[in-house]
N, CA, C and O atoms as a GROMACS GRO file, in nm:
protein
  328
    1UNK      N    1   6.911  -3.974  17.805
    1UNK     CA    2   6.842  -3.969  17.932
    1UNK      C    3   6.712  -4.050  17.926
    1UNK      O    4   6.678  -4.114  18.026
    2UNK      N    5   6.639  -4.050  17.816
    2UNK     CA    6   6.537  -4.128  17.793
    2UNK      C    7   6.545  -4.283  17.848
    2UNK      O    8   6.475  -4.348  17.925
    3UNK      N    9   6.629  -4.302  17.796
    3UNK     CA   10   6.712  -4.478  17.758
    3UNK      C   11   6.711  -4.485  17.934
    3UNK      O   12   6.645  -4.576  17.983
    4UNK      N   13   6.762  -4.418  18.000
    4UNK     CA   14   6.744  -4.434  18.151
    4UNK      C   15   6.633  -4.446  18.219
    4UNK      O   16   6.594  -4.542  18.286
    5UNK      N   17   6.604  -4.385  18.207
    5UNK     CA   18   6.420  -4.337  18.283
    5UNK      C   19   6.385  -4.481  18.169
    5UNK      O   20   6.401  -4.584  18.236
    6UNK      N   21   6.350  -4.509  18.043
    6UNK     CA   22   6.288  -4.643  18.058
    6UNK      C   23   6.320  -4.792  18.072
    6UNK      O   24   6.246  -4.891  18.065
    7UNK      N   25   6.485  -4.776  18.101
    7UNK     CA   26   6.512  -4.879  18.144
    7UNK      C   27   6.504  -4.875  18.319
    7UNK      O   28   6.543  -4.977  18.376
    8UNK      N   29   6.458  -4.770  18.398
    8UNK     CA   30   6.423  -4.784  18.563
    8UNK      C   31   6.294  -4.772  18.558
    8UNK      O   32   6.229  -4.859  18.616
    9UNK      N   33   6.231  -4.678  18.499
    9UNK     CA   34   6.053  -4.696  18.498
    9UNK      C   35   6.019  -4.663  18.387
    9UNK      O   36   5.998  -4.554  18.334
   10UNK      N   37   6.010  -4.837  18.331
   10UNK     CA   38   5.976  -4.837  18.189
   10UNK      C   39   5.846  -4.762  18.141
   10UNK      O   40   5.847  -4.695  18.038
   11UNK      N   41   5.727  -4.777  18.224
   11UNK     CA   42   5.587  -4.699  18.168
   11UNK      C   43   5.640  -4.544  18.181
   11UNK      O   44   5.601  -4.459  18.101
   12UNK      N   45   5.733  -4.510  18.292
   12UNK     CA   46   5.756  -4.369  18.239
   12UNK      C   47   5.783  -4.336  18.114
   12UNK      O   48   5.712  -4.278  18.032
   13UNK      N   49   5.896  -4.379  18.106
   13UNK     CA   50   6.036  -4.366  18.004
   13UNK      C   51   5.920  -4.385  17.878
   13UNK      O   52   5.933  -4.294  17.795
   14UNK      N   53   5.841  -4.456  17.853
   14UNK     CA   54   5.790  -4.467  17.773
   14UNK      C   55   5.656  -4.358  17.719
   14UNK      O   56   5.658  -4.328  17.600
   15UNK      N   57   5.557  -4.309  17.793
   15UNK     CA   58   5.481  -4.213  17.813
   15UNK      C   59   5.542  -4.127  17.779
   15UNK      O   60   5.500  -4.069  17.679
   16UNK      N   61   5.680  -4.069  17.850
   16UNK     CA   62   5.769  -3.955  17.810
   16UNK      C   63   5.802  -3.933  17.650
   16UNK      O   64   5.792  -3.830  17.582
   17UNK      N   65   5.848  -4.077  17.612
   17UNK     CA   66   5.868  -4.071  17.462
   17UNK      C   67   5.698  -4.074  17.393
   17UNK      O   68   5.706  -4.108  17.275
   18UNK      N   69   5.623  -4.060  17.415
   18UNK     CA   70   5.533  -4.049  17.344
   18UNK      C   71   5.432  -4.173  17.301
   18UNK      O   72   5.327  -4.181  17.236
   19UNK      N   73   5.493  -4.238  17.352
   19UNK     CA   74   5.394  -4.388  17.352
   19UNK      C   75   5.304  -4.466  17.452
   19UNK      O   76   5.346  -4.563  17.516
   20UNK      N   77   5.176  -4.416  17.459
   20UNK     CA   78   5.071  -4.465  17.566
   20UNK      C   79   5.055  -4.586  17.540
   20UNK      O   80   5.069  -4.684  17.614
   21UNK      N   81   5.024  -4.581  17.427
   21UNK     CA   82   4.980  -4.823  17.415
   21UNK      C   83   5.070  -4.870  17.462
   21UNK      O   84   5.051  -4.973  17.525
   22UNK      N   85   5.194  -4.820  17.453
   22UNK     CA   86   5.333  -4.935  17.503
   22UNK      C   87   5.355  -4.896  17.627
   22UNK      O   88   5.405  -4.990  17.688
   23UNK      N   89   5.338  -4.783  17.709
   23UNK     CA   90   5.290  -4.786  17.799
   23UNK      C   91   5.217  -4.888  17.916
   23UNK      O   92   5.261  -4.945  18.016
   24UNK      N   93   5.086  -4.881  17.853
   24UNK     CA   94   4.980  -4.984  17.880
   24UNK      C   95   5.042  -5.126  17.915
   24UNK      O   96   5.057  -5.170  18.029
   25UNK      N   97   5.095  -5.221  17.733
   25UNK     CA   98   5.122  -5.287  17.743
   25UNK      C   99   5.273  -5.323  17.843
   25UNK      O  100   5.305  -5.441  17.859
   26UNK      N  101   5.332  -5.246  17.887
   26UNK     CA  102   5.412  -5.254  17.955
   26UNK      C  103   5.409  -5.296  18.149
   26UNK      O  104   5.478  -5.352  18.235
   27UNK      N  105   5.249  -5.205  18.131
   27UNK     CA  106   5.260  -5.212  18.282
   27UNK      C  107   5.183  -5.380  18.288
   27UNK      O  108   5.200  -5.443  18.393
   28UNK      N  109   5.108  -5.440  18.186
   28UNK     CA  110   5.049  -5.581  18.208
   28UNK      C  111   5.180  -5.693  18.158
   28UNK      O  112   5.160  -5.808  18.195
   29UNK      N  113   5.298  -5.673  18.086
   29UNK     CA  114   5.438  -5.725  18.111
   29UNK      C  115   5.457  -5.714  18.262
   29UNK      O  116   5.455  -5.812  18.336
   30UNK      N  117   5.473  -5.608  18.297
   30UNK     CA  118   5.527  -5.601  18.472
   30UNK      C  119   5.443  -5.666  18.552
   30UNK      O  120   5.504  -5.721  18.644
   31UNK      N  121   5.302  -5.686  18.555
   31UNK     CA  122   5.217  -5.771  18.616
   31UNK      C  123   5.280  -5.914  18.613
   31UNK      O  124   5.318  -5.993  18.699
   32UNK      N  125   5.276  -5.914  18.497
   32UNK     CA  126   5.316  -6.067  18.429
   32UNK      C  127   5.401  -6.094  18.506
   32UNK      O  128   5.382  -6.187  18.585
   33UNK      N  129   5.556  -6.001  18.508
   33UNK     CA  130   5.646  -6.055  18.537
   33UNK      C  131   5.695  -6.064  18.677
   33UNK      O  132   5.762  -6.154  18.728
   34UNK      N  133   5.641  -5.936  18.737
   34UNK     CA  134   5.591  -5.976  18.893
   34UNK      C  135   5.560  -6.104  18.957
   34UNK      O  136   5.616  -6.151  19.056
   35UNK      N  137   5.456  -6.158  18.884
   35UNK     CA  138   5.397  -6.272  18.939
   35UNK      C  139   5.490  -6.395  18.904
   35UNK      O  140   5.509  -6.486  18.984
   36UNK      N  141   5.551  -6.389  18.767
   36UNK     CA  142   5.616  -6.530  18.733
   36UNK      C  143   5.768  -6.515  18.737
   36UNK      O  144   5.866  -6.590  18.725
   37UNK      N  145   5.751  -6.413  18.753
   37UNK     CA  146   5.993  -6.353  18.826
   37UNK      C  147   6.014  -6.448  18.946
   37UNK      O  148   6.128  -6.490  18.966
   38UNK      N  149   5.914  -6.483  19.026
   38UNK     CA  150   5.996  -6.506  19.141
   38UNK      C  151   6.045  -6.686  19.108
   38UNK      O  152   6.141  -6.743  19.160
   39UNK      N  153   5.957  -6.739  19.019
   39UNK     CA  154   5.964  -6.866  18.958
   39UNK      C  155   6.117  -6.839  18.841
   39UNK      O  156   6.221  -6.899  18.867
   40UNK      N  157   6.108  -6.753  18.732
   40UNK     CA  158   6.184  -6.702  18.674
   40UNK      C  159   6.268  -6.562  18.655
   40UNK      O  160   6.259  -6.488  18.556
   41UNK      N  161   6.322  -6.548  18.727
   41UNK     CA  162   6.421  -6.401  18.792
   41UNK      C  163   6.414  -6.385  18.641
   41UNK      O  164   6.323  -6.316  18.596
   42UNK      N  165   6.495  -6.438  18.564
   42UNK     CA  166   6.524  -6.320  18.408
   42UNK      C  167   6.439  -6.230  18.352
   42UNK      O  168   6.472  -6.132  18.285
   43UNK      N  169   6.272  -6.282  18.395
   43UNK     CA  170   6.161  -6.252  18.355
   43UNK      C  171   6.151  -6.064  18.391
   43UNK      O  172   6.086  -5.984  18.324
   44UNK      N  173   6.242  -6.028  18.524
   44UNK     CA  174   6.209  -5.896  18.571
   44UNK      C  175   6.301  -5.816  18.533
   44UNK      O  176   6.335  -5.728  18.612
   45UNK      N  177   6.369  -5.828  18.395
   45UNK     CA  178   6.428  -5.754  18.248
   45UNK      C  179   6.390  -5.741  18.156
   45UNK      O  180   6.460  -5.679  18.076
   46UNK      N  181   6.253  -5.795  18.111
   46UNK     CA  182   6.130  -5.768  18.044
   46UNK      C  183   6.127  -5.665  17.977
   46UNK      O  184   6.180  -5.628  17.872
   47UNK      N  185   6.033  -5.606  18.075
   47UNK     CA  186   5.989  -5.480  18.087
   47UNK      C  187   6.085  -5.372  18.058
   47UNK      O  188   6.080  -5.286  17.970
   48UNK      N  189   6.174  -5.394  18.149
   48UNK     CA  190   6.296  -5.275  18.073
   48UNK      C  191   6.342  -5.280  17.933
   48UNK      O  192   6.361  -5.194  17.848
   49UNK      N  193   6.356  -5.439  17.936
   49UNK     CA  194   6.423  -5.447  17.781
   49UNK      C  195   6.293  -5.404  17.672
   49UNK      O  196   6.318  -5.317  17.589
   50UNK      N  197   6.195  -5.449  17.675
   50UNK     CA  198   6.080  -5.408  17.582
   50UNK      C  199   6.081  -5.256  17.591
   50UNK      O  200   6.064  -5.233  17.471
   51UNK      N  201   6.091  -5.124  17.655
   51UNK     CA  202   6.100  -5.010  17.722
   51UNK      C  203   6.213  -4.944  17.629
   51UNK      O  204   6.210  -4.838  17.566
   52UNK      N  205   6.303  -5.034  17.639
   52UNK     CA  206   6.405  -4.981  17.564
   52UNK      C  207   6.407  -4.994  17.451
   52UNK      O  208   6.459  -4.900  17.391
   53UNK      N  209   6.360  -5.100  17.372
   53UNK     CA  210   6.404  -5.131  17.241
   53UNK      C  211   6.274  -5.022  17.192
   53UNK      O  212   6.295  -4.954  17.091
   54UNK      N  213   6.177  -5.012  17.246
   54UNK     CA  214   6.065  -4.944  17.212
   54UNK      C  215   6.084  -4.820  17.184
   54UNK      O  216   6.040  -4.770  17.080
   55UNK      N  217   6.166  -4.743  17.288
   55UNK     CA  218   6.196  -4.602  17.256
   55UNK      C  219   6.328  -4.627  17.151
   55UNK      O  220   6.332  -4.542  17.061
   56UNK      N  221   6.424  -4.717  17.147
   56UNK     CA  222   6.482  -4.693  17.000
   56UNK      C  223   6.411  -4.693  16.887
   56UNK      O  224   6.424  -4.604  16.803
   57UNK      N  225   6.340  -4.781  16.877
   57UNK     CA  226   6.239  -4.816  16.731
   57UNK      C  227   6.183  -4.666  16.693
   57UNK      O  228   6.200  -4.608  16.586
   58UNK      N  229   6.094  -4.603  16.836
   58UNK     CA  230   6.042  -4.463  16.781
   58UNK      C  231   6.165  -4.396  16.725
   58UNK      O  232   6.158  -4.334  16.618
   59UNK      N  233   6.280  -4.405  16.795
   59UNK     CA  234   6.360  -4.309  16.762
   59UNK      C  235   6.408  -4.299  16.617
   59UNK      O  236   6.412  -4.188  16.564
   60UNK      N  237   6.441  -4.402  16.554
   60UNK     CA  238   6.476  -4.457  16.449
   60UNK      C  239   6.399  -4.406  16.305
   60UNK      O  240   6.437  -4.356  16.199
   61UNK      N  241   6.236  -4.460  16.378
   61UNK     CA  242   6.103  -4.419  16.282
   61UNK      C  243   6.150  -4.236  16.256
   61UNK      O  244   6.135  -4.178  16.149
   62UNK      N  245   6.213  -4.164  16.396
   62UNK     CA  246   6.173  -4.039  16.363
   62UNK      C  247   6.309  -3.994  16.284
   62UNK      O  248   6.297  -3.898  16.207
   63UNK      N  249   6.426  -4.051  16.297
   63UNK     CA  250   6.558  -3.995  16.182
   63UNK      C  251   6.532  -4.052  16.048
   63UNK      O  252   6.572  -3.999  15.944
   64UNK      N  253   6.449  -4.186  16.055
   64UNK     CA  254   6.408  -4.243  15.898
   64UNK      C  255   6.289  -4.108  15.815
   64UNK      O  256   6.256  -4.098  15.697
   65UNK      N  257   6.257  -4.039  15.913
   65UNK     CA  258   6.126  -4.005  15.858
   65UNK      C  259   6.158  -3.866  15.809
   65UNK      O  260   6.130  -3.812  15.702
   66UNK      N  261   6.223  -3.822  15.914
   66UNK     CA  262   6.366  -3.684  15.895
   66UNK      C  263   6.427  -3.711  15.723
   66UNK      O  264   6.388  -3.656  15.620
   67UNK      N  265   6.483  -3.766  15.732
   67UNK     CA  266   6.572  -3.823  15.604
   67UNK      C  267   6.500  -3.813  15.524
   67UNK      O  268   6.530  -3.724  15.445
   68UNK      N  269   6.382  -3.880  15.495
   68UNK     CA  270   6.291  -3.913  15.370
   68UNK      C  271   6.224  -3.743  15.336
   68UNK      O  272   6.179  -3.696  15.232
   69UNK      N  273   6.237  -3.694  15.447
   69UNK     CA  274   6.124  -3.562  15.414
   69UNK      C  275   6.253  -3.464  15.341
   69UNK      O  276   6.227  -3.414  15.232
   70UNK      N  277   6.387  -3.438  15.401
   70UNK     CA  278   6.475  -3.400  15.344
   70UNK      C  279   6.492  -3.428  15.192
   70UNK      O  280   6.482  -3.345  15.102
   71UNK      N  281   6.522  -3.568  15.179
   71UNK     CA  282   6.498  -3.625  15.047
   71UNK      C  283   6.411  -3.565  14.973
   71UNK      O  284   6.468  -3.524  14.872
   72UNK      N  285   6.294  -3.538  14.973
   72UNK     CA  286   6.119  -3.463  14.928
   72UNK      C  287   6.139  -3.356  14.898
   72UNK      O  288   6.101  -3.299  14.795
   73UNK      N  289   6.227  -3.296  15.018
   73UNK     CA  290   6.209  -3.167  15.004
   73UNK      C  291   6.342  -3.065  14.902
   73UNK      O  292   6.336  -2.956  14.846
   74UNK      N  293   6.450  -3.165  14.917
   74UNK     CA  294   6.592  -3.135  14.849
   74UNK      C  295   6.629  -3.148  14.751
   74UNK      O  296   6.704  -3.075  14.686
   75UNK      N  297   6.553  -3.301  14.711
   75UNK     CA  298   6.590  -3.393  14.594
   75UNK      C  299   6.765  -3.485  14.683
   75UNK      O  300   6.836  -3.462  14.781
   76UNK      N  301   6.760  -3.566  14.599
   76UNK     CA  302   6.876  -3.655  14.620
   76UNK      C  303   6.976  -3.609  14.623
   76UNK      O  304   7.010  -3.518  14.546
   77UNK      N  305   7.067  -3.670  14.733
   77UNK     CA  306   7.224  -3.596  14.716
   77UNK      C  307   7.307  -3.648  14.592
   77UNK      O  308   7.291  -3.742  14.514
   78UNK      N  309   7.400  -3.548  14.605
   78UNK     CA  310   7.492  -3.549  14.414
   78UNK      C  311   7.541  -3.693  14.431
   78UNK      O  312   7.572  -3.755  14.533
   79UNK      N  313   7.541  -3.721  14.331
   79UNK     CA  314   7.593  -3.869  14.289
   79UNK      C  315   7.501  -4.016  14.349
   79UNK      O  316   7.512  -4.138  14.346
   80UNK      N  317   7.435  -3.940  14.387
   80UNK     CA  318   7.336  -4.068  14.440
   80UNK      C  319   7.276  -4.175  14.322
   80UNK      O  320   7.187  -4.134  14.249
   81UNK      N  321   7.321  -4.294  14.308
   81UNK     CA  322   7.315  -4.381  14.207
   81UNK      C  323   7.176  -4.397  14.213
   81UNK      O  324   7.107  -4.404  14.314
   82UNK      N  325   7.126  -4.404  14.053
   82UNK     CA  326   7.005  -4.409  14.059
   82UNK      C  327   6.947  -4.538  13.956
   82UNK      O  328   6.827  -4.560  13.948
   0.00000   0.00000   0.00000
């Protein structure tokens, strides 16, 4: 549901996931692309696409970070080549 909301309103979708700077930088992309879309239409997929890849990256950071603490906390799974 995330992935939706910031690919239609990326500064939401993004705030929601927890990220104000990208946020920010998102709504001065949409300025941007406001002004230079009508010269270059592709330009007003930007914003969504930056929106999106943004909330994957967090997402990613947070199962990488999951994993590693498991790891810490478990020790390595059996047979894990070392």
């Amino acid at each position: 549901m995330i992935y939706v909301l910031a690919a239609l309103l990326p500064p939401l979708g993004l705030l929601f996931n927890g990220q104000p700077f990208s946020a920010i930088l998102n709504v001065v992309v949409i300025v941007f692309c406001v002004i230079f879309g009508w010269i270059f239409p592709v330009l007003f997929l930007v914003p969504s696409a930056h929106a999106v890849i943004a909330v994957y990256m967090k997402r990613e950071d947070r199962r990488h970070r999951e994993v590693v603490d498991a790891i810490r906390e478990h020790g390595p799974p059996p047979n894990y080549p070392r």
